[in-house]
KEDODREN-850981 format. One line per field, with one value per residue (C-alpha): residue number from 0; residue in three letters; x, y, z. Coordinates in steps of 0.05 Angstrom, whole numbers. Layout:
N
nr: [NUM_...]
rest: [ALA_...]
u: [X_...]
v: [Y_...]
w: [Z_...]
***
This chain:
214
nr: [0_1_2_3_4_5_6_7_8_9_10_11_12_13_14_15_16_17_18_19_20_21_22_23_24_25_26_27_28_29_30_31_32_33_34_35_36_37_38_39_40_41_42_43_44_45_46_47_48_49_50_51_52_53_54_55_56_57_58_59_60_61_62_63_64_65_66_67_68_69_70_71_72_73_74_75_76_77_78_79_80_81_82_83_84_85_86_87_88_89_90_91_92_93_94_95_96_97_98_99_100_101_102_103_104_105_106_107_108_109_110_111_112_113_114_115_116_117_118_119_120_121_122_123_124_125_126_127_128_129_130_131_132_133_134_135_136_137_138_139_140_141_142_143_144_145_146_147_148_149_150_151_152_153_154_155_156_157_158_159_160_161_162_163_164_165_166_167_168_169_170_171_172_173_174_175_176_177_178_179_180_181_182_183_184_185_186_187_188_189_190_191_192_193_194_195_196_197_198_199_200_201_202_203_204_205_206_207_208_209_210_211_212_213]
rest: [UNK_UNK_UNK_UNK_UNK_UNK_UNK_UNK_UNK_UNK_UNK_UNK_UNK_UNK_UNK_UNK_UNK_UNK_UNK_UNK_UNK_UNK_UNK_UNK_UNK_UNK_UNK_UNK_UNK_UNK_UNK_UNK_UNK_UNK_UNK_UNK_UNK_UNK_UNK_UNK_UNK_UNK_UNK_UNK_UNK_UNK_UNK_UNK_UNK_UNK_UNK_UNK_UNK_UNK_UNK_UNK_UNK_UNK_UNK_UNK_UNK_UNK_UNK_UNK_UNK_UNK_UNK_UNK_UNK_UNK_UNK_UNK_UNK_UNK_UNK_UNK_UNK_UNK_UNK_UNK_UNK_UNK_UNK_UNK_UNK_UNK_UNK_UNK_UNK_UNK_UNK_UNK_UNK_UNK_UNK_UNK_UNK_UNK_UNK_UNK_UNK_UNK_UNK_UNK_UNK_UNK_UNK_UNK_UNK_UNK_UNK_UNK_UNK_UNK_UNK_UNK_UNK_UNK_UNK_UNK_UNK_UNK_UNK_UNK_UNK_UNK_UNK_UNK_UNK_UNK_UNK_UNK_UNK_UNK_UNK_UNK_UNK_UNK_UNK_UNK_UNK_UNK_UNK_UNK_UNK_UNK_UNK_UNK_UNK_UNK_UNK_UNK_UNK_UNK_UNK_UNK_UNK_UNK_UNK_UNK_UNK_UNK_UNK_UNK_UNK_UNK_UNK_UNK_UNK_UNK_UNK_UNK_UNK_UNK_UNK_UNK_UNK_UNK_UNK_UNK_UNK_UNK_UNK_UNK_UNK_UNK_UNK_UNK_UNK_UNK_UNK_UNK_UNK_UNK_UNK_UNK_UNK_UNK_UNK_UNK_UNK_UNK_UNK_UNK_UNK_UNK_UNK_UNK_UNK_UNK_UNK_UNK_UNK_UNK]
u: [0_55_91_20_23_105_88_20_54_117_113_90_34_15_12_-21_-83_-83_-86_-147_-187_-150_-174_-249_-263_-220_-195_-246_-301_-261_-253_-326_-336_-393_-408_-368_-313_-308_-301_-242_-209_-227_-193_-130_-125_-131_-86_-35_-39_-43_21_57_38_50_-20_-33_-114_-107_-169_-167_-154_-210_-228_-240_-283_-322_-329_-354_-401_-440_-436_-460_-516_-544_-548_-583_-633_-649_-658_-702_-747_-757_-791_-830_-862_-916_-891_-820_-836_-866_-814_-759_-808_-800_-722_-727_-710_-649_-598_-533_-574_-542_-590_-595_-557_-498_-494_-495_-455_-401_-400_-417_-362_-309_-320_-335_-327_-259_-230_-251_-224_-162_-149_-177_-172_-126_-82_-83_-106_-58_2_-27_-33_29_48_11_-22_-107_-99_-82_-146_-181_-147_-166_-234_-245_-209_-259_-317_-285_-275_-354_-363_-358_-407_-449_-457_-471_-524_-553_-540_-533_-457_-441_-490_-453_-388_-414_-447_-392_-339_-370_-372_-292_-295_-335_-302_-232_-246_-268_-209_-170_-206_-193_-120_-156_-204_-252_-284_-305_-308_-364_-398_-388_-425_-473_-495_-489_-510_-575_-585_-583_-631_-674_-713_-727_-752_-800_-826_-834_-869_-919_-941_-958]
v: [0_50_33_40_117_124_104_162_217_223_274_259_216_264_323_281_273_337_380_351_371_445_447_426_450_513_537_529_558_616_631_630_618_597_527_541_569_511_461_492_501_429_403_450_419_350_347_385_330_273_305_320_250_215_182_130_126_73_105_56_-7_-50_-92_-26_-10_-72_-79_-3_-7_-69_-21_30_-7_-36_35_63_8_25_99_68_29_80_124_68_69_119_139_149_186_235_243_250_307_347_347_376_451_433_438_485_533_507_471_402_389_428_405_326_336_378_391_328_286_338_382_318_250_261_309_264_194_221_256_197_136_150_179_185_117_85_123_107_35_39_68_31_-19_-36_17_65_46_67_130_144_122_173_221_226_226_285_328_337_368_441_426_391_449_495_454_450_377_335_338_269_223_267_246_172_157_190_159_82_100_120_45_18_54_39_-30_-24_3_-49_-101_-68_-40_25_80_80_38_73_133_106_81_150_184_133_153_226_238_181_230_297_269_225_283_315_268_245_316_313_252_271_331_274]
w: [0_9_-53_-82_-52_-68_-145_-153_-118_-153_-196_-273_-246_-191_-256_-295_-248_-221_-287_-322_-246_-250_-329_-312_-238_-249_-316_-360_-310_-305_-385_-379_-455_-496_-514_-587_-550_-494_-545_-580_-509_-485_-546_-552_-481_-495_-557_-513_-444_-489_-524_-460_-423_-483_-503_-542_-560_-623_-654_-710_-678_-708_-651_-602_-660_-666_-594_-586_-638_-607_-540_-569_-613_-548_-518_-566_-572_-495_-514_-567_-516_-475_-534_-543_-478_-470_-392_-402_-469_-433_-376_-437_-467_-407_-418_-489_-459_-427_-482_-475_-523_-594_-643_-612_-693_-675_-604_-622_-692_-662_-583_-549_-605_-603_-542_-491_-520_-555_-509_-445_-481_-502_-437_-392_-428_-488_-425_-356_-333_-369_-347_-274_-286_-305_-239_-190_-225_-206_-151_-214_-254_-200_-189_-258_-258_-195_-224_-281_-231_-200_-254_-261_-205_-226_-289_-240_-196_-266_-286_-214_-222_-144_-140_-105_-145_-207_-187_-171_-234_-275_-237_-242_-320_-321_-296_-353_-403_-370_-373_-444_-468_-429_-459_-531_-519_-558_-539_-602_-562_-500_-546_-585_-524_-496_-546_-555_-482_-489_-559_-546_-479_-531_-581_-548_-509_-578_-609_-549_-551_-628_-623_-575_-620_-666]
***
């Protein structure tokens, strides 16, 4: 256990985790751009750590693809199930205002891929959780996993989200999608689960409120 601690504070690990919660919880907030302007910031930062720390995402490889198209094929069929039911298609209507104020096009063509899925997968997964496996081994999948969770806790609070279940959920995810890309040796395939979740969350209110006009 104290070679565990010895190996994640020496310095380049200890960096590594502590600049993607500075970016998310601190930096960005305080730029206090627009949704355009926060996705060209969240990816000039992501190209730069996964430069710095040396990241290795293997976009391409074609079993992370396979595998995270299956994910994200059974995620979307849930989203799809739950617009089939009359009950939760009305709960998803109610949701249909709460978009970052983009067309819900722009926001699921260009922010949510660019500005959250490939930005968070190459930071986290491409990234950091490797270089603390590296480290420390399981207790460094972890590490990274929580890490993740706590970097949502500043959007969290913006979107008057419950800051602890935030962190949770988001951190049990970072576990998923660590073990994904473990499983793979690439993160296409958390990425495309990623987005399969977010984009699924983005477009499935719309829809449930178009088809209830019907």
């Amino acid at each position: 256990m104290l070679a565990t601690a010895r190996a994640l504070l020496r310095p380049k690990p200890l960096a590594a985790a502590a600049l993607p919660l500075l970016w998310s919880n601190r930096a960005l907030p305080a730029l206090d751009l627009d949704i355009r302007g926060r996705t060209v910031a969240n990816t000039v930062f992501a190209a730069a750590y996964a430069l710095a720390f040396r990241g290795d995402p293997n976009w391409l490889s074609p079993r992370g693809l396979r595998t995270g198209a299956l994910a994200a094929g059974l995620v979307l069929s849930g989203y799809a199930a739950a617009l089939a039911m009359p009950a939760t298609r009305r709960h998803l209507a109610e949701l249909a205002d709460r978009g970052p104020g983009v067309s819900t096009v722009e926001w699921t063509a260009l922010h949510i891929p660019g500005g959250t899925v490939l930005t968070e997968e190459l930071i986290y997964r491409a990234t950091l959780t490797p270089l603390l496996e590296r480290a420390s081994g399981r207790p460094g999948i972890a590490l990274g996993a929580l890490t993740f969770g706590l970097s949502h806790i500043q959007p969290a609070r913006a979107a008057a989200d419950p800051v602890p279940a935030t962190v949770a959920l988001t951190t049990a995810a970072g576990l998923l999608f660590d073990r994904l890309r473990r499983r793979t040796g690439s993160a296409s395939a958390p990425a495309l689960l990623h987005l399969a979740l977010n984009a699924g969350g983005a477009l499935a209110p719309e829809a449930a409120r178009r088809l209830g006009r019907r």
